[in-house]
N, C-alpha and C positions, 0 to 999 in steps of 0.2 A: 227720741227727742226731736221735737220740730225747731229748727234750725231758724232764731231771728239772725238775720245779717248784720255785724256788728257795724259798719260802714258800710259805704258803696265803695265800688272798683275807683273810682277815678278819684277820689280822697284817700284811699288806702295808697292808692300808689305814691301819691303825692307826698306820704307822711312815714311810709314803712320801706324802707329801701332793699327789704327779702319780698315783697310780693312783684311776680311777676302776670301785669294784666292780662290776661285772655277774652278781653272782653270781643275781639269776633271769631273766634270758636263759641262763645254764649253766643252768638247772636245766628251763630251755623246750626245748634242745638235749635233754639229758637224757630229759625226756619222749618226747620224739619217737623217740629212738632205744627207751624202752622198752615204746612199743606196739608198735614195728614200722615206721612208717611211714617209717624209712632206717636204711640201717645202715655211710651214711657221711656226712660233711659237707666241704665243699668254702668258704670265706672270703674274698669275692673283696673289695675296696675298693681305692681309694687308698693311695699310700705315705703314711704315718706318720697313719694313721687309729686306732692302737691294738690291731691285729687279732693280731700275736702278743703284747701284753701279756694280753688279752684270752684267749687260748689257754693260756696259759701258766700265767695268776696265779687266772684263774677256771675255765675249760671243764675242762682236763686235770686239775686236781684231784676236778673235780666227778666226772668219770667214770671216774675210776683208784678214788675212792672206793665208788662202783659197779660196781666189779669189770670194769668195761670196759678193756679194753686199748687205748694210744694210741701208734701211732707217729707222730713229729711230725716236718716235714720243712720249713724255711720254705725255701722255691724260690728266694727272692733271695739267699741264704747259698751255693746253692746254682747258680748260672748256669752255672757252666763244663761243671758237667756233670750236671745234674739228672734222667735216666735214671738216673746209677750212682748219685748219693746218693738216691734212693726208694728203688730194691732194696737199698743198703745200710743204711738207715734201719726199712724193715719186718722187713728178714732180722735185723738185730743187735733191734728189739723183741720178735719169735716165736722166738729163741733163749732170753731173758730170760726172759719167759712159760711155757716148756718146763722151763727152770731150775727156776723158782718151782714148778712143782707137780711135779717130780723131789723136789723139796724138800722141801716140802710133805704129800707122799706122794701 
């Protein structure tokens, strides 16, 4: 499933008193991705460590707004068959993306 972000970090925070922002760790991912030094990231922790709120309210905003494209795919949503939901996750996001600059011009 590709992951619309239901708010931004700095209205979440404002409104939900369990979200703790991380917005410069997104912005340390961020970096990283715009020297070069990866051009993926992978979140491994514990269950109920914060890592898709984390994804969701901070990272993917941060990098959508950098023009990077995110497909999001959380694998425990996903157990029964998580092969088909990654290629259907990446394929329906670089459909999206194709869209957007058909569009665009």
């Amino acid at each position: 499933m590709v992951s619309t972000p239901r708010t931004s970090s700095a209205l979440v925070s404002a409104t939900d008193s369990w979200h703790f922002p991380r917005l410069e760790l997104a912005q340390a991912y961020l970096r990283m991705f715009a020297i070069g030094l990866t051009s993926a990231r992978a979140i491994f922790a514990k269950r109920r460590m914060g890592k898709s709120e984390f994804l969701e309210q901070d990272l993917i905003p941060a990098v959508q707004a950098a023009g990077y494209h995110t497909p999001y795919l959380n694998l425990w949503d996903a157990r029964e068959a998580p092969t088909t939901a990654l290629v259907s996750s990446s394929s329906r996001r670089w459909r999206r993306a194709a869209s957007l600059r058909c569009w665009n011009g």
